[in-house]
N, C-alpha and C positions, 0 to 999 in steps of 0.2 A: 479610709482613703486608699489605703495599698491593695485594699480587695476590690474597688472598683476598677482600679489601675491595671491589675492582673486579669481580670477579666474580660477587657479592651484588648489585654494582648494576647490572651487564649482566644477572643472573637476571630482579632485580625489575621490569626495564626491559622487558624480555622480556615476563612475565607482564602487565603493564600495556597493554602493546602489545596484546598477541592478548586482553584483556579488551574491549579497546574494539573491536577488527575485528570480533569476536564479537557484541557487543551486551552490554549490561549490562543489567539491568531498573531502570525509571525509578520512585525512592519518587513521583514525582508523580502520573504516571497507570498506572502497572502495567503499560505496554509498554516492548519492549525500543529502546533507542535505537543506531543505526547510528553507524559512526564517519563522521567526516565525510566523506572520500575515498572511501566506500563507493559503488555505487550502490544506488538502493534494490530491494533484494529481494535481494540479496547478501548473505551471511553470516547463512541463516537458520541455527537451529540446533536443537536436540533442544529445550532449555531453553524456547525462545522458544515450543512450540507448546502450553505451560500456559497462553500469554498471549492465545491465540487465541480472537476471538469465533465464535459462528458467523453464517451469511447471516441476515439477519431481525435483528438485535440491534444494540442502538443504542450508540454510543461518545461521552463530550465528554471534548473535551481542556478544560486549565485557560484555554483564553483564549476561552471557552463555546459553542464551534465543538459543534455534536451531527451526530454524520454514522451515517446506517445503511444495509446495502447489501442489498438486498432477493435473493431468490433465484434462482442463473440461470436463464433460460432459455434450451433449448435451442431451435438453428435451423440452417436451412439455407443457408448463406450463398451471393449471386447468384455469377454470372459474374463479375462488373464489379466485387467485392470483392478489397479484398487485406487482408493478402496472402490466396492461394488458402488455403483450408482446405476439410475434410473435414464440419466442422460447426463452430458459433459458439457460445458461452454469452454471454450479454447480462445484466447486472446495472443495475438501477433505484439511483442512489447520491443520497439523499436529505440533502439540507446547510443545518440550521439555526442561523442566527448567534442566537445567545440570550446574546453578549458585547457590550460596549458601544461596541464598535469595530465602524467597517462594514470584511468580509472580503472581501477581490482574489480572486476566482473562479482568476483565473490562475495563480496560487501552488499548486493543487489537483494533486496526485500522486498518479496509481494506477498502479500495477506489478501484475502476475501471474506466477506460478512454477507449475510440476508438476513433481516430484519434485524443486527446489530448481535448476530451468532457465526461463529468461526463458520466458515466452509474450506473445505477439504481441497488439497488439489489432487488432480487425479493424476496418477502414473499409468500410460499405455501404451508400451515399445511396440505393441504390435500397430499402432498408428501413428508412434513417433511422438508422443507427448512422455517426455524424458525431463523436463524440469530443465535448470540452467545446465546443461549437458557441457560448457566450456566453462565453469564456474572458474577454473584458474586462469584463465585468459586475458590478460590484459587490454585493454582501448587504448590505444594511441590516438594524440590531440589529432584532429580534425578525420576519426575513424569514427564509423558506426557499427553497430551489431544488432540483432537480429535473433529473438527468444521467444520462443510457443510456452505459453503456458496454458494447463486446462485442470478445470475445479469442477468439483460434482454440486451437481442441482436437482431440483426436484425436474418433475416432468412436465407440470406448468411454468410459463412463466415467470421469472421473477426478480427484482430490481438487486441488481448485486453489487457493491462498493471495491473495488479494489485499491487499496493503498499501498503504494511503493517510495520505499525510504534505499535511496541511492548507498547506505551504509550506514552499516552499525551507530558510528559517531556522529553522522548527520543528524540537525535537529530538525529537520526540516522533513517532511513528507507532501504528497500529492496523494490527492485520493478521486478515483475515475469513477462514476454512478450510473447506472442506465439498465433496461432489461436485457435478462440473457435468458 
């Protein structure tokens, strides 16, 4: 009897486990929430790409963060870039605090994946792709701000995921889908 009993709980324990490495989708704001130990862009999954915006469309999480990621653009990344790539996509990531707390720029996370593998951002001062170059910056409520970021791609096509988790402690993420 105690062995059938233990085994229900190692099942359900089980299934609890890989619920949360997986992502659950969040009743708050209708993305999927990573487990904690995750990194972010890990354990995307089938389920998660109902939840997906596309580039151009604007996301607030509930602490009135509104962030939209405008469409890439393709480029030719220099010499003096890394890492080396074949070509670069550059996305416009638009962050306005409309909450009544001023937001840590710092706290701002973006990942990229293709076909559910890390992609790389690219660094290019000779064309001004510098990553969050005011990362200690402050928002103040009803400000917005204004970030280039750029990730290497191959030279075809190809459908890239970006997800931005507004900070470390947020369980909440957005994750934007479309070709770049």
């Amino acid at each position: 009897m105690a062995l059938a009993r233990t085994c229900k709980i190692m099942f359900t324990t089980g299934l609890l486990s890989l619920a949360v490495a997986c992502g659950v989708p969040s009743a708050q704001d209708g993305t999927a929430a990573l487990g904690a130990g995750s990194p972010a862009g890990a354990g995307a999954s089938a389920s998660q790409a109902g939840n997906d915006l596309k580039f151009g469309a604007d996301h607030r999480f509930a602490s009135g963060l509104t962030i939209s990621v405008g469409s890439p653009k393709s480029f030719q990344p220099s010499a003096s870039a890394y890492p080396h790539s074949p070509r670069g996509a550059a996305f416009d990531v638009e962050l306005t605090n409309d909450g009544a707390t001023t937001y840590k720029l710092s706290g701002l996370t973006v990942t990229a994946t293709k076909s559910g593998s890390p992609v790389k951002q690219v660094v290019d001062t000779t064309q001004g792709f510098t990553g969050i170059a005011d990362a200690g910056k402050d928002v103040l409520p009803g400000r917005s701000v204004r970030v280039t970021l750029a990730f290497a791609v191959p030279q075809e096509p190809a459908q890239l995921r970006l997800q931005i988790r507004p900070s470390a402690t947020e369980p909440a993420a957005v994750t934007y889908c479309g070709p770049a």
